[in-house]
N, C-alpha and C positions, 0 to 999 in steps of 0.2 A: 524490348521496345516499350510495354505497356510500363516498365519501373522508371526508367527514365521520362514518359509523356506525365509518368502522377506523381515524378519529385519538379517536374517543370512547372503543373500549375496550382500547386500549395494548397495547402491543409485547410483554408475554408473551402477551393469551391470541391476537393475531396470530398468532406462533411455536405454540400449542396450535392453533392451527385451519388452518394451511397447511405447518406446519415453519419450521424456521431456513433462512432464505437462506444459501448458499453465498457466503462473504467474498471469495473468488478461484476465476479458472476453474480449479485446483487440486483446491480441493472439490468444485468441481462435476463434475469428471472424476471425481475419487473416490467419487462418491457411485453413482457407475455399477458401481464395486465393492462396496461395502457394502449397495446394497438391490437384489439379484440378481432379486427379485419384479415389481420398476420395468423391469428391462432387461429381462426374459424379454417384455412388452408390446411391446419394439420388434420381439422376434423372432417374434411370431407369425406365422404363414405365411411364413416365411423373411424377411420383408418387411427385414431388416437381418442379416448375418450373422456369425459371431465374429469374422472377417477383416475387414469392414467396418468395424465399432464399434470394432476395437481400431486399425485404421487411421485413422478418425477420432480417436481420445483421444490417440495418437502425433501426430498434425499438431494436432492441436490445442495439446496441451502445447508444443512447438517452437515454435510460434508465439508463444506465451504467454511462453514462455524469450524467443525472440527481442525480442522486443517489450519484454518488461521489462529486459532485458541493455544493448539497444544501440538503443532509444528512450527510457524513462521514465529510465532511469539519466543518462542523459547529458542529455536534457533538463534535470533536477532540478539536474545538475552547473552547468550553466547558468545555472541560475535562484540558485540558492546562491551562483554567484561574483558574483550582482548583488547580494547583500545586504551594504550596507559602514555602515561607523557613518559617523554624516552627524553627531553632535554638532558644537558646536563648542566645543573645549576650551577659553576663555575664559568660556566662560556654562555649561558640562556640571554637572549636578546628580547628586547620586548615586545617583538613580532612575533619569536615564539613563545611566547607567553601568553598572547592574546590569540595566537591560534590554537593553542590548548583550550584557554579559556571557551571560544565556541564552540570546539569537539564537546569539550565537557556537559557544557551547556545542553548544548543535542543529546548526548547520554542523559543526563537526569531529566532534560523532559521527557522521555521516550521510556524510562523505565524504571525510572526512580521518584515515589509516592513524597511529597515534603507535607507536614501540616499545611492544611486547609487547599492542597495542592495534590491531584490524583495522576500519575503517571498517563502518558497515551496507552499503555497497556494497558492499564487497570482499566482506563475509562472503556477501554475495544471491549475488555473481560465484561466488565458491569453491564454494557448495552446489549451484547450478543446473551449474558443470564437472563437482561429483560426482554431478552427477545426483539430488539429494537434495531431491525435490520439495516435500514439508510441509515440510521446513525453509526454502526458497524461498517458499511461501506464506505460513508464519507471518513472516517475512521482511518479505515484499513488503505484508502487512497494518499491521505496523509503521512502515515506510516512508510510505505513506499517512496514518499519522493526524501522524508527527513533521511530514513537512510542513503537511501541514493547521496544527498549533502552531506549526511556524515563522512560516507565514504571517501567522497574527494576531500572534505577539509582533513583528514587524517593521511592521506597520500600526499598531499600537500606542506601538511606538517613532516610528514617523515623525511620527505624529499630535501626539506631544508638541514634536516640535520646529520652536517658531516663529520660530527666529533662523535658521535656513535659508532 
């Protein structure tokens, strides 16, 4: 009952009646600075201490680094260098040619460095060395939806080609 009442009244007055989900554990760490009201609840009766909570948001964030650095990163790399044009240029139409073309496109923005031009990996890499954690999130929020679009424009592409 309760899935069906919160897919009837839509994702703002959701957002009015529980708040905005946190897009990355980023935010969600952050949010442990911004609503001080929220935190003071874990510290009643000592029950969680400065030292605790800030020890926790440290290994948390690290992990989060970790994790997106030297698993989703390199996974993704992975998965990218699986994506190849499969046309076959005796029968290629110029529909798949331009759908390659934007597969493509999303591969080298996403993981390939051009002069005066930094991959979105490199740039995730560079910010998370500087320690620049919103820029890492807004980052890593990115990263998630280009794949997401790579994916279907490559389904998309395959789908068309019957001479494979």
């Amino acid at each position: 009952m309760r899935k069906i009442y919160l897919k009837s009244i839509g994702e703002d007055e959701i957002n009015k009646l529980f708040g905005i989900a946190p897009k990355s554990i980023y935010e969600n760490l952050d949010n442990l600075n911004k609503y001080s009201e929220k935190l003071k609840v874990l510290q009643v009766n000592n029950i969680f201490s400065d030292e605790i909570i800030n020890s926790y948001k440290a290994t948390v964030l690290n992990k989060w680094k970790e994790e997106l650095i030297n698993r989703r990163i390199n996974d993704y790399t992975v998965e990218i260098e699986e994506y190849k044009p499969i046309h076959v240029v005796e029968t290629v139409l110029d529909n798949d040619l331009e759908a390659w073309e934007k597969i493509n496109e999303i591969r080298k923005y996403l993981a390939k460095d051009l002069p005066g031009t930094e991959s979105l990996f490199t740039r995730i890499r560079v910010a998370a060395k500087n320690e620049k954690y919103e820029v890492v999130s807004e980052l890593s929020i990115e990263l998630e939806k280009k794949m997401d679009e790579l994916r279907k424009l490559y389904v998309e592409y395959k789908r068309n080609m019957i001479e494979i």
